[in-house]
N, C-alpha and C positions, 0 to 999 in steps of 0.2 A: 583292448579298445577302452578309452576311456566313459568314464559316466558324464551322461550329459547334463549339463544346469539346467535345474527346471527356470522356466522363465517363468514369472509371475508378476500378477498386475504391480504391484508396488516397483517392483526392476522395472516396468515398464514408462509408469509412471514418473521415475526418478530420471529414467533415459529422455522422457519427453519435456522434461524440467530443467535438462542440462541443454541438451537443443535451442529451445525457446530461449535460456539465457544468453547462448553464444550466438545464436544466428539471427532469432524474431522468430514468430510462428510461422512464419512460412517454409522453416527448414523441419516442423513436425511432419514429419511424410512415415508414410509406412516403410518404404521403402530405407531412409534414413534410420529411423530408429530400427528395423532387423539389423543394418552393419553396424550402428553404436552397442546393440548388444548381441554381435556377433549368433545372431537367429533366422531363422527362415521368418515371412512374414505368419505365417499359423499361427503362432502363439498371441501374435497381437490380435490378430481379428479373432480368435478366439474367445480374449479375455473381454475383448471392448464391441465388437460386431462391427463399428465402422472408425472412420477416423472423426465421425462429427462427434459422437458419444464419447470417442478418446477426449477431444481436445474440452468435450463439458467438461468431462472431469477435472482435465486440467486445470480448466479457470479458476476450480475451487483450491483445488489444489496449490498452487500459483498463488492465490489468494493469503490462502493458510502458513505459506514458507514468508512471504514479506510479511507479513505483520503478528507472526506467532511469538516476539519477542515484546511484543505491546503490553501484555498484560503485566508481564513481569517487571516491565520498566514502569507502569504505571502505581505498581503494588505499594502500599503505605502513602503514595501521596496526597498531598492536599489539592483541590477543586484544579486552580489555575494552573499546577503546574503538571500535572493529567493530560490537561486537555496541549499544554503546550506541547508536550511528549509526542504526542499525536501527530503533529505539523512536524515536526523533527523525524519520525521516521518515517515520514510520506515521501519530503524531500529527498532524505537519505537513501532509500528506494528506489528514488528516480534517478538517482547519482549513478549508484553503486548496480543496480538491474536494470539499466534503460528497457530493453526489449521484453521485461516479464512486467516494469508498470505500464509501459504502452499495452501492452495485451490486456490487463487488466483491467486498467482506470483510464485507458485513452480511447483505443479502437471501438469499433463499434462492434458488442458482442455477435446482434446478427450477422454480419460478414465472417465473423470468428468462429464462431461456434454455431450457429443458424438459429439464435434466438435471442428473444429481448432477455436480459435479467432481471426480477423486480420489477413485473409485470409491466402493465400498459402505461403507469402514471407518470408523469415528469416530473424530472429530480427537483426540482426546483417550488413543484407542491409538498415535498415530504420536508420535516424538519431533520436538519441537518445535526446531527452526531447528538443521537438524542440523551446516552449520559451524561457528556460532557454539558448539556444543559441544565438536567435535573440537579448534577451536582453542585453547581456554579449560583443556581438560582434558590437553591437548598441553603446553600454555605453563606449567601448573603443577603438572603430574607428578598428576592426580588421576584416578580412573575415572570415564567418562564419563558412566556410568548416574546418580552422584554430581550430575556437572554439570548433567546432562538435566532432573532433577528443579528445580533451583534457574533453570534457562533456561525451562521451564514455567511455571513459578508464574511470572517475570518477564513472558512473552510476553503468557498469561492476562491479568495486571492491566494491560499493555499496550493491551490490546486493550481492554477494557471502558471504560479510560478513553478511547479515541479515541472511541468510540460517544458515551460522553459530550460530547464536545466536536463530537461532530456534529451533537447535537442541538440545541446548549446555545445561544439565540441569543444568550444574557448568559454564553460560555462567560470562563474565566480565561485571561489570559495564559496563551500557546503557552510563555514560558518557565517559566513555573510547573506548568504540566503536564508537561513537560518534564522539571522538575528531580526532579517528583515516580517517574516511572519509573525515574529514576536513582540515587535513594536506594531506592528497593525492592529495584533491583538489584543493587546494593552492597551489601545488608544480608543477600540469599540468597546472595549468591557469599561474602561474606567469612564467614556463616556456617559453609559448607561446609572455607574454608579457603585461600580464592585472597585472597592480599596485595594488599587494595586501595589503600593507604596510598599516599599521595605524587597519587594522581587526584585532580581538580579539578571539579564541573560545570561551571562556569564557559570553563576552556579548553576542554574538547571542546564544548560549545555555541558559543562564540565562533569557534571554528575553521570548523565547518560552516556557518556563515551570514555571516562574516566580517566583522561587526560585533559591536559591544556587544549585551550582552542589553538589550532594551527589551519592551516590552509584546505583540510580536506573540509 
């Protein structure tokens, strides 16, 4: 007889990772994840006690797989084009994982998961992507309350157009939505007074994906 795989939170986790990608949260079931990994349900409820605590973790988890490639795409660069990198793999996200950024950044966690994230306060009193300010307002002698507003308004239309394109099944070229976050944000930053002149979309697009702009 052969030896059995242990089942372990990480398989488990990975299992409820590939679900969520392919189906939406709705197909994370106990049930589901024992036959994607060929187990009796035990080991799940074992490791996690219920499916609400599975699916917490997931959120982080979920969280950590889209955007774990940020830092590194951010490493050595300069203020502006940091923060543009940012708006590029949001979108791209929404592209490429429709069903893992809706769980994350669209749905409403209490129905997901049974609980608010980031307490009780509304997003919309917190300062939005609080490096990308410090460093922006740092690099061009401006107060950052100045930059916060103009990084707002960037993130906001950010965000609405990924939703767009997650829904969109005849969405636009990824470079074209792309470019479109990029010229918004150019247009609040440089109104405020940060020197955008001599930036390119083009290179910082081509940089991060390391080919020509084409249609994705």
């Amino acid at each position: 007889m052969g030896r059995k795989t242990r089942i372990t939170k990480e398989m488990i986790m990975e299992a409820a990772y590939e679900l969520l990608d392919e189906s939406g949260i709705g197909a994370v079931a106990i049930k589901n994840l024992a036959a994607k990994l060929d187990c009796s349900t035990q080991p799940i409820s074992w490791q996690f006690g219920s499916m609400t605590e599975l699916k917490k973790e997931l959120y982080e988890y979920a969280g950590k797989r889209m955007f774990g490639q940020l830092f590194s795409d951010m490493e050595g660069r300069d203020a502006l084009d940091a923060f543009f990198i940012t708006g590029v793999r949001y979108i791209s996200t929404a592209c490429d994982y429709p069903n893992v950024f809706r769980f994350v950044n669209v749905d409403s966690p209490i129905d997901t998961i049974g609980e608010q994230v980031g307490g009780d306060a509304s997003i919309f009193s917190t300062q939005f992507d609080d490096d990308a300010v410090r460093l922006i307002a740092d690099r061009y002698g401006l107060p950052e309350e100045k930059v916060g507003r103009a990084v707002q308004d960037t993130v906001i239309y950010t965000h609405g157009l990924a939703v767009m394109m997650m829904f969109d099944n005849y969405r636009m070229p990824r470079a074209a939505a792309c470019r479109m976050i990029y010229d918004m944000g150019m247009r609040q930053l440089s109104d405020i007074g940060v020197d955008v002149s001599g930036k390119k979309f083009e290179d910082i697009y081509n940089s991060i994906f390391n080919k020509e702009i084409g249609n994705k």
